[in-house]
Backbone as JSON, one array per atom type, in Angstrom:
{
  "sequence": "XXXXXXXXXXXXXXXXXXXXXXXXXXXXXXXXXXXXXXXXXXXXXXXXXXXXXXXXXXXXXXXXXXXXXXXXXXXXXXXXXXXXXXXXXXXXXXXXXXXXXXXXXXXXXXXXXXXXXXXXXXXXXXXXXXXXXXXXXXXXXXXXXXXXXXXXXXXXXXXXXXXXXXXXXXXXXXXXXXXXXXXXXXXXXXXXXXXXXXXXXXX",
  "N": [[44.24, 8.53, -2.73], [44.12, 6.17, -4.33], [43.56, 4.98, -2.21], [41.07, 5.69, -1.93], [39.13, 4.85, -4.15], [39.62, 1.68, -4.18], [37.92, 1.72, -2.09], [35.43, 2.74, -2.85], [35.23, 0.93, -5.31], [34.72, -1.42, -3.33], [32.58, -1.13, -2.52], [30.54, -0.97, -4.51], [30.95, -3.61, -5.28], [29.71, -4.9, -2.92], [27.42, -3.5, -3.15], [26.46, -4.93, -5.23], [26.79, -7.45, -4.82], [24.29, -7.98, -2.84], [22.11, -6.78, -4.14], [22.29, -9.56, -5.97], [21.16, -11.99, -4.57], [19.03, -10.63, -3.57], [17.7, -10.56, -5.96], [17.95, -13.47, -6.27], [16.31, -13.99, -4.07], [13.77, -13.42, -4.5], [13.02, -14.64, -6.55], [13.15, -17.42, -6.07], [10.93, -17.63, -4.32], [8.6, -17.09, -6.65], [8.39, -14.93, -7.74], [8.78, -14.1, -9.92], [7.94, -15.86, -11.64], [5.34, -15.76, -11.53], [4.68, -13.29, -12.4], [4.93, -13.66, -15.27], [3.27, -16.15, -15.49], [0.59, -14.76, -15.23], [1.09, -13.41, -17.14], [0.93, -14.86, -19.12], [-1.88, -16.01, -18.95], [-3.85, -13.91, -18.76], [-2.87, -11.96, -20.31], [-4.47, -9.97, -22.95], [-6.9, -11.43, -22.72], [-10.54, -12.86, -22.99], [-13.02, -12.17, -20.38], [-15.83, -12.03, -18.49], [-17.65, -10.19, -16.66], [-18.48, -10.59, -13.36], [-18.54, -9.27, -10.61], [-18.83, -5.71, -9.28], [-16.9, -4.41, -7.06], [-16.45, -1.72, -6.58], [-15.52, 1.66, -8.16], [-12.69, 1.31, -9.15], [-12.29, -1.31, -9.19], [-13.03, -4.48, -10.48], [-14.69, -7.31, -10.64], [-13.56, -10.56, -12.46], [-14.83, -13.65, -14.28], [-12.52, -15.52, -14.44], [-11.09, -17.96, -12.85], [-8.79, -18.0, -9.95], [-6.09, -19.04, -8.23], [-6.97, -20.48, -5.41], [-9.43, -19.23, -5.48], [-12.54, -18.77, -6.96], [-12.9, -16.82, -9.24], [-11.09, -13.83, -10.64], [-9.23, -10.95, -9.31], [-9.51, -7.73, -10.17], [-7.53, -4.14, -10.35], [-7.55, -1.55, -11.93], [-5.43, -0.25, -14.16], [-3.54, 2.81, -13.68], [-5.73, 4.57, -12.85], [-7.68, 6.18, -10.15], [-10.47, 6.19, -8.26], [-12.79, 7.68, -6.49], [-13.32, 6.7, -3.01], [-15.71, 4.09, -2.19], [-17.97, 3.72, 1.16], [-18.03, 0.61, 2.78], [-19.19, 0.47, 5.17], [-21.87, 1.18, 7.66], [-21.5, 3.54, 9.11], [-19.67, 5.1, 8.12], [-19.08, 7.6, 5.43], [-19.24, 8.04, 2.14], [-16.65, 8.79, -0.27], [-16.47, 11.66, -1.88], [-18.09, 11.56, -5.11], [-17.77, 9.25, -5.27], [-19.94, 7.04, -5.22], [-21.43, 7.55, -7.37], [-18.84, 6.91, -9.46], [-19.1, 4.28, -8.87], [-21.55, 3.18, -9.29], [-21.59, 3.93, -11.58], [-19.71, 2.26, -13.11], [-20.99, -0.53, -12.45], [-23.09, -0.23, -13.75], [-22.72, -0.31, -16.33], [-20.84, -2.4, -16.58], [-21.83, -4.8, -15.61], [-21.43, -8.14, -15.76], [-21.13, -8.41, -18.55], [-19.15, -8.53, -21.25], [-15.4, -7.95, -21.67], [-12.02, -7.34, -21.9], [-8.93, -7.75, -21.41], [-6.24, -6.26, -20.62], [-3.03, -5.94, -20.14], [-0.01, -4.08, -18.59], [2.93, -3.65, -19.82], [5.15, -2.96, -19.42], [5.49, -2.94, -16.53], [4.62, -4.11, -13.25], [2.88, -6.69, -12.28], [0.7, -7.09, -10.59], [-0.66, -5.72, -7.48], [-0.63, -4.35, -4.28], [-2.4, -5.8, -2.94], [-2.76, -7.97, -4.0], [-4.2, -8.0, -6.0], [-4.57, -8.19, -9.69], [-3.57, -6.03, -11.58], [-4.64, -3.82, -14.05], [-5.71, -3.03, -17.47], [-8.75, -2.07, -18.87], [-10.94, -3.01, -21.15], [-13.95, -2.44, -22.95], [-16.32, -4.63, -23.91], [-14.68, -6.21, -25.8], [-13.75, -4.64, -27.41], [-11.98, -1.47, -28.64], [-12.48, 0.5, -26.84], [-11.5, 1.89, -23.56], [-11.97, 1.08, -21.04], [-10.8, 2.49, -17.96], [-10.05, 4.93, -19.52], [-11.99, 6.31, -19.9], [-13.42, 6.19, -17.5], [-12.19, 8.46, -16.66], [-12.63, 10.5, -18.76], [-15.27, 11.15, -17.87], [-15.05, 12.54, -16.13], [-15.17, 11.03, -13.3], [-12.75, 9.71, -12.33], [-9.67, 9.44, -11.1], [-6.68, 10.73, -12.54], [-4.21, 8.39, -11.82], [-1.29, 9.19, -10.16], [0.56, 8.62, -8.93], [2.2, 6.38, -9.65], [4.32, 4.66, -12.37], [2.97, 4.14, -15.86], [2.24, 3.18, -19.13], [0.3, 4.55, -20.34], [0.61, 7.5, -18.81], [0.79, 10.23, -19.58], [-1.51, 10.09, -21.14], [-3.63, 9.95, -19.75], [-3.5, 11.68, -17.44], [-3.79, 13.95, -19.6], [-6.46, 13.66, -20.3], [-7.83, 14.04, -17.79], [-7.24, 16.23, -17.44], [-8.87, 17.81, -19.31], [-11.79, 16.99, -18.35], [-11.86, 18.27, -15.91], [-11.28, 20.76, -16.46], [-13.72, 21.36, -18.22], [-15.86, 20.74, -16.45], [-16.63, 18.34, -15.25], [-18.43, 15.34, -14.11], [-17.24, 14.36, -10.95], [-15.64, 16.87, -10.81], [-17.25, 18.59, -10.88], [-18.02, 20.21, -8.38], [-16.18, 19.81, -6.61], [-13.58, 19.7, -3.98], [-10.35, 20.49, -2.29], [-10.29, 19.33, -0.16], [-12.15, 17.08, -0.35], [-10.63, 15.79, -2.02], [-8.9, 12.16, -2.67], [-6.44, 11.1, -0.35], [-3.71, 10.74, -1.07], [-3.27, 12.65, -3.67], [-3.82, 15.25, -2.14], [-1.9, 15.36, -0.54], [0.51, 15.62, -2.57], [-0.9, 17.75, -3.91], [0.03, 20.2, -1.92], [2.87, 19.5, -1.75], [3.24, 20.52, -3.95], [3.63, 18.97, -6.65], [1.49, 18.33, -8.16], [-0.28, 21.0, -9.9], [-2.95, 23.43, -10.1], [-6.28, 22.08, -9.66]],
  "CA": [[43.37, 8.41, -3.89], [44.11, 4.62, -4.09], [42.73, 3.8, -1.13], [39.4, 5.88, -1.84], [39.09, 4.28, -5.34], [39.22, 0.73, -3.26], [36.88, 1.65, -0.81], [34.41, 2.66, -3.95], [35.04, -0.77, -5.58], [34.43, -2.56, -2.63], [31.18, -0.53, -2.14], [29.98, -1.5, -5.34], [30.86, -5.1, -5.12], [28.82, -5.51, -1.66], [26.01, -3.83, -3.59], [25.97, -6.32, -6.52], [26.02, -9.2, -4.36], [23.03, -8.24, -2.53], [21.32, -7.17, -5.71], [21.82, -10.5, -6.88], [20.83, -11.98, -3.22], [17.57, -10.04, -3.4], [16.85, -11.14, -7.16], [17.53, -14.77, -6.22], [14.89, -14.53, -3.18], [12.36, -13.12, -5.28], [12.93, -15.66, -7.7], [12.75, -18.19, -5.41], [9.39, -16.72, -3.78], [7.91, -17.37, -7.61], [7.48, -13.75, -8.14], [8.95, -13.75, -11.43], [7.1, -16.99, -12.6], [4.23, -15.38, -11.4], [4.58, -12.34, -13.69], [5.12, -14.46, -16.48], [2.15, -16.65, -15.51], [-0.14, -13.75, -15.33], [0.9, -12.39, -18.67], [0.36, -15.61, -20.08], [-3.02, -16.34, -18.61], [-4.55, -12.6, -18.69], [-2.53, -11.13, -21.55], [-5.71, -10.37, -23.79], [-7.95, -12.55, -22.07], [-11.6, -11.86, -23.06], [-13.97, -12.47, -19.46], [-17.18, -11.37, -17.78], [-17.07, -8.82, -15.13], [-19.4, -10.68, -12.1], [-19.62, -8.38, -9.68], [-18.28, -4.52, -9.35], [-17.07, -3.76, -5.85], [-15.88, 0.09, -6.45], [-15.52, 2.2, -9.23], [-12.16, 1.38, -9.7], [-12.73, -2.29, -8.95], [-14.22, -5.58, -10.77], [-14.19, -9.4, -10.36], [-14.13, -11.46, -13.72], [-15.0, -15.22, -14.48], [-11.45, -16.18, -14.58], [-10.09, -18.84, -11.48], [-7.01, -17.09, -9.86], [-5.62, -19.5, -7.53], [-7.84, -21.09, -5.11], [-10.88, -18.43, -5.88], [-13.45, -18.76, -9.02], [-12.5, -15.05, -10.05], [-9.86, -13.12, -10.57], [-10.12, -9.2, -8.84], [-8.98, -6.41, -11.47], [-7.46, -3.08, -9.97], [-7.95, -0.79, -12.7], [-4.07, 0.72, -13.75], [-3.11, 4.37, -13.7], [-7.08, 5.36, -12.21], [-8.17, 6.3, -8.44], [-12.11, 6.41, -8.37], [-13.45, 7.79, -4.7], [-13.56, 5.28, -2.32], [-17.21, 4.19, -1.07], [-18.24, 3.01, 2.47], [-18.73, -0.39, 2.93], [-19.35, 0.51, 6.38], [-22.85, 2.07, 7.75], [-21.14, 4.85, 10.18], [-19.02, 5.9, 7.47], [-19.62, 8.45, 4.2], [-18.81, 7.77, 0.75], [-15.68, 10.09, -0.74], [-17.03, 12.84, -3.03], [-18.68, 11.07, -6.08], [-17.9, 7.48, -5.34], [-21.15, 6.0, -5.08], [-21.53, 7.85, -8.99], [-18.31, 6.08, -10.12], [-19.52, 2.63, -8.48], [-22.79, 2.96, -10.05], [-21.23, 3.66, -13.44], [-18.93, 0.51, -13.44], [-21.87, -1.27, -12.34], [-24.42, -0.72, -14.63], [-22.09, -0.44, -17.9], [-19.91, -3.44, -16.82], [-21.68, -5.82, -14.56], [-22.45, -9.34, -16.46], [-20.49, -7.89, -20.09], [-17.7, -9.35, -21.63], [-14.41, -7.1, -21.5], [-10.92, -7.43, -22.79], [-8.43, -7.42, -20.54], [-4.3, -5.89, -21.15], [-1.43, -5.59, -19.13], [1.26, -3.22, -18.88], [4.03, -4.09, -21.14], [6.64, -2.51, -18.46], [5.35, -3.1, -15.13], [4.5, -5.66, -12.39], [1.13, -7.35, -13.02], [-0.47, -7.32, -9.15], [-0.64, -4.8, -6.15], [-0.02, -4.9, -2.78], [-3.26, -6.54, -2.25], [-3.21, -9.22, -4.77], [-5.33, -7.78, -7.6], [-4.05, -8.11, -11.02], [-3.35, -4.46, -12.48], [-4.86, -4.25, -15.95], [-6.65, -1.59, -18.46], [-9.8, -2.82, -19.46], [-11.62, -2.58, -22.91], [-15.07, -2.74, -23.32], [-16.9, -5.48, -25.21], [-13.47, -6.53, -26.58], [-13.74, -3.54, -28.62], [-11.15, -0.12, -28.4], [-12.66, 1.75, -25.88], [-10.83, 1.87, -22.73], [-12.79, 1.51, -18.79], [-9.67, 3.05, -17.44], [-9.85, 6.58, -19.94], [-13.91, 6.62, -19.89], [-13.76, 6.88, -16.6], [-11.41, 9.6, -16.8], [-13.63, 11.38, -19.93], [-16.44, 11.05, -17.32], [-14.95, 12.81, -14.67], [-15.57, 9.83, -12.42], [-11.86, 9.08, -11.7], [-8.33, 10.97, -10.89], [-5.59, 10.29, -12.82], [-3.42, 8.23, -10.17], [0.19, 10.1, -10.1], [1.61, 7.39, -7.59], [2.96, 5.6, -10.44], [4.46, 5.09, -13.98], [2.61, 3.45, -16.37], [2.39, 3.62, -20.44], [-0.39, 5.77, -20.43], [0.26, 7.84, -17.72], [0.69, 11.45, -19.86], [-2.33, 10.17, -21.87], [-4.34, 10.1, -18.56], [-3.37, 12.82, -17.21], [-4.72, 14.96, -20.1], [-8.06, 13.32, -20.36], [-8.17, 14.46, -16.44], [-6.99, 17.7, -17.42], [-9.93, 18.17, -20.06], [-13.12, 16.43, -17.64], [-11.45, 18.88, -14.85], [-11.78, 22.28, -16.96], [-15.31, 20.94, -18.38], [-16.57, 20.37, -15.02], [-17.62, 17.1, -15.62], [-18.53, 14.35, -12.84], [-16.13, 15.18, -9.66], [-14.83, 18.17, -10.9], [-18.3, 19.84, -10.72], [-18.18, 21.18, -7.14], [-14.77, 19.43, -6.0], [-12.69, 21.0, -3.36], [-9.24, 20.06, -1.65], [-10.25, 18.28, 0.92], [-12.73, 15.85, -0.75], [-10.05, 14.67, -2.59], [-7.85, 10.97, -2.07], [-5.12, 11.71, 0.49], [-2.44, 11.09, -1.61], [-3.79, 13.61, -4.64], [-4.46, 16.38, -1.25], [-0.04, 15.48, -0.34], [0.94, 16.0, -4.02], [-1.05, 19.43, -4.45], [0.49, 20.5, -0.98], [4.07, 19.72, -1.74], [3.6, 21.39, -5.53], [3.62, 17.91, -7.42], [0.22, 18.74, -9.22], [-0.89, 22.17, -9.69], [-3.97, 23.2, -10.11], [-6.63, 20.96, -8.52]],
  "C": [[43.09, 6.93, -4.22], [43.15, 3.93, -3.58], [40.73, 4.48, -1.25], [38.62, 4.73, -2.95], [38.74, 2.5, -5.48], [38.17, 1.16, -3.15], [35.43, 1.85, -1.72], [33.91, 1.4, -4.43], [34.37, -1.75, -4.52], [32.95, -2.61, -2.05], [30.7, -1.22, -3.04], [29.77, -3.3, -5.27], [29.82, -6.0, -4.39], [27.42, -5.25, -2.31], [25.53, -4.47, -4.55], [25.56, -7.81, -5.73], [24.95, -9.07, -3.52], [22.31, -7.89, -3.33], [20.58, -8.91, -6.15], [21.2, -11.35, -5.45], [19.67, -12.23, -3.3], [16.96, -10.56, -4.5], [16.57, -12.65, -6.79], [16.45, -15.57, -4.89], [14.32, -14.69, -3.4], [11.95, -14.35, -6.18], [12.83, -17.47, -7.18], [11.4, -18.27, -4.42], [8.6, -17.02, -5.08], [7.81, -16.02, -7.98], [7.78, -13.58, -9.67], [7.98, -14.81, -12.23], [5.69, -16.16, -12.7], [3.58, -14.44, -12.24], [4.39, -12.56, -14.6], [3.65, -15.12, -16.51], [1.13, -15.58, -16.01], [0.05, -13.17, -16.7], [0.28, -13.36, -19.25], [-1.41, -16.26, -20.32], [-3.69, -14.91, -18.84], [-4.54, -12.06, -19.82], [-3.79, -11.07, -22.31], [-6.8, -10.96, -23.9], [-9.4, -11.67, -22.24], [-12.68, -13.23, -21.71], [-15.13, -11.8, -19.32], [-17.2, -11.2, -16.11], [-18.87, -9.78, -14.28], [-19.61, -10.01, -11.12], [-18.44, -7.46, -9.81], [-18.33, -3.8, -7.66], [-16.92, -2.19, -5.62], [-15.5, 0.46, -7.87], [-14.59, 1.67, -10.05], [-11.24, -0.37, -9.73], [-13.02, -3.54, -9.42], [-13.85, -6.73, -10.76], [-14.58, -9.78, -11.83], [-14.24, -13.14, -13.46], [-13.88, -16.08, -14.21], [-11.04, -17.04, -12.83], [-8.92, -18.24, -11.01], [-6.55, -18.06, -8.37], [-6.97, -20.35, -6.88], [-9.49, -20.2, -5.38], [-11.43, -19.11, -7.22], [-13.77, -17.2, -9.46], [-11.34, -14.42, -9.38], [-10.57, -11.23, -10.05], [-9.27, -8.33, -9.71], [-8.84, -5.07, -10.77], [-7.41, -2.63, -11.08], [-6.61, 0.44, -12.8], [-4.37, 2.11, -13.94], [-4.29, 5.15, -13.38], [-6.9, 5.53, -10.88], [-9.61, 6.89, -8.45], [-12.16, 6.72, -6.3], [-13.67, 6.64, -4.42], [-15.06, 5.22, -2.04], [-16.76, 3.51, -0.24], [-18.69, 1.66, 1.93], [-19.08, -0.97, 4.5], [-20.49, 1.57, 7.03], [-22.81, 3.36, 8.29], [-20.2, 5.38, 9.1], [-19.71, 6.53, 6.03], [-18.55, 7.88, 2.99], [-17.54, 9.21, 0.38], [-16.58, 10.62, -1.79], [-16.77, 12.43, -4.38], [-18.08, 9.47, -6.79], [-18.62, 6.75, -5.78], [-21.36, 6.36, -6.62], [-20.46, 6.68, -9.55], [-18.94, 4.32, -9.68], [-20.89, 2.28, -9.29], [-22.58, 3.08, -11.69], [-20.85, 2.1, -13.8], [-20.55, -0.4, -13.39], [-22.75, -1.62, -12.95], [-23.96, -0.6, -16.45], [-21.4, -1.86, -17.97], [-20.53, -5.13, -16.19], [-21.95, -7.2, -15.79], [-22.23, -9.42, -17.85], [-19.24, -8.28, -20.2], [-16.78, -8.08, -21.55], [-13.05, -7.93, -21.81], [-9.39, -7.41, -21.72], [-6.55, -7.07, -20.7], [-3.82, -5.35, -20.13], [-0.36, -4.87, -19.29], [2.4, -3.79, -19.48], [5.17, -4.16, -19.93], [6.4, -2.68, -17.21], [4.9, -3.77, -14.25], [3.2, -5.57, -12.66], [0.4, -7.52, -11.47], [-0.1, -6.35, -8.18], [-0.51, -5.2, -5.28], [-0.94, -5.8, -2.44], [-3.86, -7.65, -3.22], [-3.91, -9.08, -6.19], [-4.29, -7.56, -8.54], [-4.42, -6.51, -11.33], [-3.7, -4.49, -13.85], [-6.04, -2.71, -16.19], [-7.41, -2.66, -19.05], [-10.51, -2.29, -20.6], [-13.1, -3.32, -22.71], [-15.83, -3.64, -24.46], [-16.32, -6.13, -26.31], [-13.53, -5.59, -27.61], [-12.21, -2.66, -28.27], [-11.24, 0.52, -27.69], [-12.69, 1.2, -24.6], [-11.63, 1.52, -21.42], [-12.23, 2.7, -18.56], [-10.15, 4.71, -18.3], [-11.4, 6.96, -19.68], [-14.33, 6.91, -18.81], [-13.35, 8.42, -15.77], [-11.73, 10.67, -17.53], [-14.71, 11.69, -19.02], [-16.13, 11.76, -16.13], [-15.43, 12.37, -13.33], [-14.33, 9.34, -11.9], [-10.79, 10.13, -12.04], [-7.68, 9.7, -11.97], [-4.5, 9.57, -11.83], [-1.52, 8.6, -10.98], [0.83, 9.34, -9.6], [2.57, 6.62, -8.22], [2.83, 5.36, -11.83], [3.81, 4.07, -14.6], [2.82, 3.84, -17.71], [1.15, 4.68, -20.74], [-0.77, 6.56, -20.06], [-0.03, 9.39, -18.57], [-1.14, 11.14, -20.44], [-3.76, 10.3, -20.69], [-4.6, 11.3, -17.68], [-3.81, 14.0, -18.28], [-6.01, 14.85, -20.36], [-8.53, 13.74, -18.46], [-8.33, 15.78, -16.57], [-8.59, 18.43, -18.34], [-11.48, 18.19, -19.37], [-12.7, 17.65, -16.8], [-12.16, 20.56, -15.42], [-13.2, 22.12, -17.77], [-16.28, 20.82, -17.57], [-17.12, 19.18, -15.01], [-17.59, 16.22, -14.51], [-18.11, 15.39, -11.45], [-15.92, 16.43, -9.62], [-16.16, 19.16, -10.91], [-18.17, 19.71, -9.14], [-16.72, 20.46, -6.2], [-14.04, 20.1, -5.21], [-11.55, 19.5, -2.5], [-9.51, 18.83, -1.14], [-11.38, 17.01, 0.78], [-12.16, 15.13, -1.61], [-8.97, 13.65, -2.33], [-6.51, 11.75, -0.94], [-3.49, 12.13, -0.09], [-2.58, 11.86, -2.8], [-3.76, 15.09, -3.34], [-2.62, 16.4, -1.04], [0.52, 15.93, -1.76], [0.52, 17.57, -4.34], [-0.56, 19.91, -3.37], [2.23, 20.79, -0.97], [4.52, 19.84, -3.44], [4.0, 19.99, -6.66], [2.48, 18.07, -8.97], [0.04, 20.36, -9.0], [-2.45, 22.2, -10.16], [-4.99, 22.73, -8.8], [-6.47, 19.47, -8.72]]
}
């Protein structure tokens, strides 16, 4: 019993010191400054959306390193992808969400907030943020979700993930955007794995 009780301890021990290991890479990598930076530069930041590559998408005014704009992934949404390739097809009511963003947001001031609880950039560099219209109250992120123009993305936790998920649930049984003629297999891959292995029900 002793010696298991050891062999526990000594487990634990090995995994604290690479814990701390792993924190002091990161932290030597900048990623934490970086977080910090980003809150302090973005937090609330009111810009103008220059161009709108995808629904769920937009470039603002702001400098982000060596660029002259910052790129905005759009948290807790997933808008159909479009082609930006001539042999390929647009996902089922992409080119709608891209044309929304586009002609509500392009060249308009916007508001920009950050998750309170969660990392501030994606795998591919874009700042994660919920956007507000006209520095006003009303959301990008839920409007496009009222508009049945975007999924709720499930992939991950955010603060307004239930609140997302029922504004999906409402556009969905309304038929609104997407959800008018929608089927399985025109939807994101990882939304088609989730209803497959009973994550979402429904569609």
């Amino acid at each position: 019993m002793l010696r298991m009780l050891r062999a526990i301890l000594r487990s634990r021990i090995v995994m604290a010191g690479l814990m701390l290991i792993a924190l002091a890479i990161l932290d030597h990598c900048g990623v934490f400054r970086r977080v910090e930076n980003d809150r302090s530069k973005y937090g609330n930041a009111v810009a103008i959306v220059t161009h709108v590559p995808d629904g769920d998408t937009l470039d603002i005014d702001i400098p982000d390193g060596d660029r002259n704009f910052t790129r905005i992934r759009l948290w807790g949404v997933d808008c159909p992808e479009i082609s930006h390739q001539p042999d390929q097809i647009d996902e089922w009511f992409g080119r709608e969400a891209a044309d929304f963003v586009q002609e509500h947001l392009d060249g308009r001031r916007i508001r920009v907030a950050l998750d309170p609880n969660r990392k501030t950039r994606g795998k591919y560099g874009r700042l994660l943020a919920y956007v507000y219209l006209d520095d006003g109250d009303e959301m990008l992120n839920e409007v496009l979700l009222q508009e049945g123009l975007a999924y709720a993305d499930r992939r991950f936790d955010h603060i307004f993930k239930l609140r997302f998920r029922d504004l999906e649930a409402r556009a969905s049984k309304a038929g609104r955007g997407l959800w008018d003629g929608v089927t399985i297999d025109r939807m994101p891959a990882w939304r088609q794995r989730m209803l497959n292995a009973g994550v979402i029900r429904g569609r």
